[in-house]
C-alpha positions in Angstrom: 20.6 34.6 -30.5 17.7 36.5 -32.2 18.8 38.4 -35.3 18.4 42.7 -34.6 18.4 45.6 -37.2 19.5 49.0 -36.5 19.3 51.4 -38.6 20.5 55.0 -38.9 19.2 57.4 -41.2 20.5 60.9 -42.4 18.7 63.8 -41.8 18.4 64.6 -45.4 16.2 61.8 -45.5 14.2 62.4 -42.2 13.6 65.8 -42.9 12.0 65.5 -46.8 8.3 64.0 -46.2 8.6 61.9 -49.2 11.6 59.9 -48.4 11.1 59.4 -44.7 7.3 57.6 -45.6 9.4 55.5 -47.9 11.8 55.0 -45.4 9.8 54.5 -42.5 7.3 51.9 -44.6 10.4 50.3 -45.2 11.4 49.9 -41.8 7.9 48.9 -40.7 8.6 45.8 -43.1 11.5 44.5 -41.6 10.5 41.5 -39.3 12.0 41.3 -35.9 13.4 43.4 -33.6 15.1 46.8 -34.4 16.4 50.1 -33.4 16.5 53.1 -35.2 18.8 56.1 -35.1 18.6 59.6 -36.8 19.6 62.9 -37.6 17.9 66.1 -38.1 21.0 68.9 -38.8 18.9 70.6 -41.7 16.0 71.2 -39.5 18.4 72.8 -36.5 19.9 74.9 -39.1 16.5 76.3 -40.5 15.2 76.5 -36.8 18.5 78.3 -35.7 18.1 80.6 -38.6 14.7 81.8 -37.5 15.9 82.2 -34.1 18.7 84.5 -35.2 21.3 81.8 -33.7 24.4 81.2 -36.5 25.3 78.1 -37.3 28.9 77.0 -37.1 30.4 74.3 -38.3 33.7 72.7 -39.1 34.8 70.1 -41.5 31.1 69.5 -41.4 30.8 68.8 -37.9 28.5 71.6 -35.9 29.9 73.7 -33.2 27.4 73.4 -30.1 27.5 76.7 -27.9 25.2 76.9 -24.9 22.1 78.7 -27.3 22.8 76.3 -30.4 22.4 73.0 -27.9 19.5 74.7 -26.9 17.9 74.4 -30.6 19.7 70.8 -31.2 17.8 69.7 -28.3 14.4 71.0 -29.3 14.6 69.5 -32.9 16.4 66.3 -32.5 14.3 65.3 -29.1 11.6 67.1 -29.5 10.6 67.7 -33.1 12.1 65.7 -35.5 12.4 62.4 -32.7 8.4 62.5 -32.2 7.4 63.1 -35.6 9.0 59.7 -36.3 7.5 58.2 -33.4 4.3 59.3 -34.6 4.9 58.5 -37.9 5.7 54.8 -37.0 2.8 54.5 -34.5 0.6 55.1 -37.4 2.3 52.4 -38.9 1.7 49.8 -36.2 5.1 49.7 -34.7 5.5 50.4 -31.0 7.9 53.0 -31.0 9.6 55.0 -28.3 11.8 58.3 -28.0 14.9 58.6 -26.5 18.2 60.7 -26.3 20.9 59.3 -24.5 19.8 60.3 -21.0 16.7 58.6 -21.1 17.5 56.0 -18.9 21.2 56.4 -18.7 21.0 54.5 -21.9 24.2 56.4 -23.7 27.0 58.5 -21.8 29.5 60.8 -23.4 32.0 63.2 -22.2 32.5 66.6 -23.6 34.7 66.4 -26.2 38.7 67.7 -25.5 42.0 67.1 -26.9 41.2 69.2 -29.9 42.5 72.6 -31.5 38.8 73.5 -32.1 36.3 74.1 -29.2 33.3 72.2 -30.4 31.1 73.4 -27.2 28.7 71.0 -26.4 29.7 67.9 -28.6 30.0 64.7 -26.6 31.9 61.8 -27.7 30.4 58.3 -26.4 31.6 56.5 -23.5 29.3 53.6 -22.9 25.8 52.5 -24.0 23.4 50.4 -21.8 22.9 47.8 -24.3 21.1 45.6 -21.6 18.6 48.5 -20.5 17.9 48.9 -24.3 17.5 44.7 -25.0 15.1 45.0 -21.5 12.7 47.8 -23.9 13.5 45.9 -27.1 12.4 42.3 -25.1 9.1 44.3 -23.9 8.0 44.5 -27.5 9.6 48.3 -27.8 10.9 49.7 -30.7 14.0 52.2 -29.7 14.4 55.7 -31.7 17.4 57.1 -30.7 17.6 61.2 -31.1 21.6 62.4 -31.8 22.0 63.9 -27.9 24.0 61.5 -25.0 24.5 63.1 -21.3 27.6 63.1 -19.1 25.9 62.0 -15.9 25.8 65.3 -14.5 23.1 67.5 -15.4 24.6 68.3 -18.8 23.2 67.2 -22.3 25.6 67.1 -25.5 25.2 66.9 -28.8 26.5 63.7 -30.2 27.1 62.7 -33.9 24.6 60.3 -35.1 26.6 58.0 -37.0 28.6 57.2 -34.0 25.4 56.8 -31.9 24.2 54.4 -34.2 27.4 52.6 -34.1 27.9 52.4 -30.3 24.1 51.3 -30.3 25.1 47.8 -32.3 28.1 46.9 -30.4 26.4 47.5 -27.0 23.4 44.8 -28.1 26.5 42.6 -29.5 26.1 40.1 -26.3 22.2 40.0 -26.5 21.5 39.9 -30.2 23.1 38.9 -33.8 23.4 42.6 -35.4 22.9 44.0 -38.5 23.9 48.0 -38.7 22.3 49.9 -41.5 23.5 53.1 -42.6 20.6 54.8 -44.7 21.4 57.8 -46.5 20.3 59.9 -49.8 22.4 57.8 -52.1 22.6 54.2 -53.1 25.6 53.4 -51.5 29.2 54.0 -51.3 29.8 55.4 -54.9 32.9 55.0 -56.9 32.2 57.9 -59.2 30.6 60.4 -56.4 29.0 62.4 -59.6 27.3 58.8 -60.8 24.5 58.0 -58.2 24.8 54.1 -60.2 28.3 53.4 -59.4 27.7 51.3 -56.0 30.6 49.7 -54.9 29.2 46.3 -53.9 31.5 45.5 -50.9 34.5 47.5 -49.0 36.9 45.6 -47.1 39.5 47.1 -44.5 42.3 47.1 -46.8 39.9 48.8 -49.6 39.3 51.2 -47.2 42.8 52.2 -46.2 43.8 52.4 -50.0 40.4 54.4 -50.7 41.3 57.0 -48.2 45.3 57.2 -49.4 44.0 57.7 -53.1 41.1 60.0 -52.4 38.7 57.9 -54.3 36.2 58.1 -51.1 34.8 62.1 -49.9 35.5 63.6 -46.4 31.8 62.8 -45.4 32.0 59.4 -46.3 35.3 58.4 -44.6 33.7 58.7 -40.5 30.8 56.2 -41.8 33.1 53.3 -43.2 35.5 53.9 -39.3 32.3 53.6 -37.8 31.3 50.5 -39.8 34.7 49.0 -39.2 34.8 49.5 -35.6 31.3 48.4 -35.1 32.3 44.8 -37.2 35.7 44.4 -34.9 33.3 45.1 -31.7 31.3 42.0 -32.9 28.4 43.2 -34.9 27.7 40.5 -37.5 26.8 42.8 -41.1 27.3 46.5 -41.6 25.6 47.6 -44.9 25.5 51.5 -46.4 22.5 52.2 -48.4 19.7 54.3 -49.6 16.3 54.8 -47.6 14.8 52.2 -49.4 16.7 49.7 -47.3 17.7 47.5 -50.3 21.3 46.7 -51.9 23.6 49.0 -51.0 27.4 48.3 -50.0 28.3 45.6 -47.7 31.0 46.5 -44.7 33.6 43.5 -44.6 36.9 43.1 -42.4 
């Protein structure tokens, strides 16, 4: 099978100018076929703001009313999606944008079974990992926006770490799969207050004793279930890193 990257990056990164030309050269660079995934929750925070729409959120995690998913969909499909398209045309890669209803390529159902009402947050059912590998085959390079559809007529906002994730396994039976988490640090830090203290490689049980001692943050802790999950689904290498696409942490069961 031919080797594929995908690659998610944070929003803090896609929204500062600076980092996302570093990241995007670096991506550019990397020979092959890819996939890359992002965020953009800063920019539909400032954008709400202006609109005079609040922002809600919980543990981190935004709460999507009818008028908010309104504003999620402009930025992460519309502003922030093309800009990278654009960006990476300029760069001589063929790219292409897509939320999770663009060809049926990712469906989700409305999220349930919580105390919270989240709104419009929809948790991933199935991606169409053979309608992507038909683009990918074609010579196009996949940028996924953070929205999925339930097949009726109604879009939801989806947490991009988990698109990212559901992205690899669903190429699993077409490719060899590398998953990339980019962020604004170097890694998974030991000391979070000490960007330099990368932990070079986290395995299950690290994980498990991580999260019972506290030594890894809130935010942190969905990344490393997504990386495990993605790595028992079959994807070959899971690796957290900085937008310079180098080093990092390495994901192992």
């Amino acid at each position: 099978m031919d080797k594929i990257t995908v690659i998610k990056v944070g929003g803090q990164v896609v929204e500062n100018p600076e980092t996302l030309a570093e990241l995007l050269d670096g991506f550019a660079a990397i020979e092959g076929k890819k996939v890359l995934v992002h965020g953009g929750g800063k920019s539909a925070t400032k954008i709400a703001t202006q609109l005079g729409i609040e922002t809600k959120m919980v543990d981190g995690r935004r709460i999507t009313d009818a008028e908010m998913l309104k504003v999620v969909t402009m930025v992460y499909g519309g502003l922030v999606n093309k800009n990278v398209v654009a960006q990476l045309q300029s760069r001589g890669i063929n790219a292409l944008g897509l939320t999770g209803a663009d060809m049926n390529v990712m469906k989700s159902h409305k999220r349930t079974g919580t105390t919270i009402d989240y709104g419009f947050v929809g948790d991933v059912d199935k991606a169409d990992g053979k309608m992507l590998s038909t683009l990918i085959e074609a010579g196009v390079v996949p940028i996924m926006a953070p929205l999925t559809h339930d097949g009726n007529g109604q879009l939801l906002n989806t947490n991009a770490d988990t698109i990212a994730a559901e992205t690899a396994k669903a190429l699993t039976p077409y490719y060899n799969v590398t998953l990339i988490y980019c962020f604004e640090k170097k890694g998974v830090l030991s000391n979070p207050d000490d960007d330099d203290s990368v932990i070079s490689q986290i395995s299950r049980a690290d994980f498990d004793r991580m999260v019972n001692d506290g030594s890894v943050n809130s935010g942190m802790i969905p990344k490393l279930q997504n990386s495990f999950q993605s790595l028992e689904a079959g994807v070959k290498e899971v690796i957290i890193c900085d937008y310079h696409i180098k080093g990092g942490t390495s994901i192992c069961n």
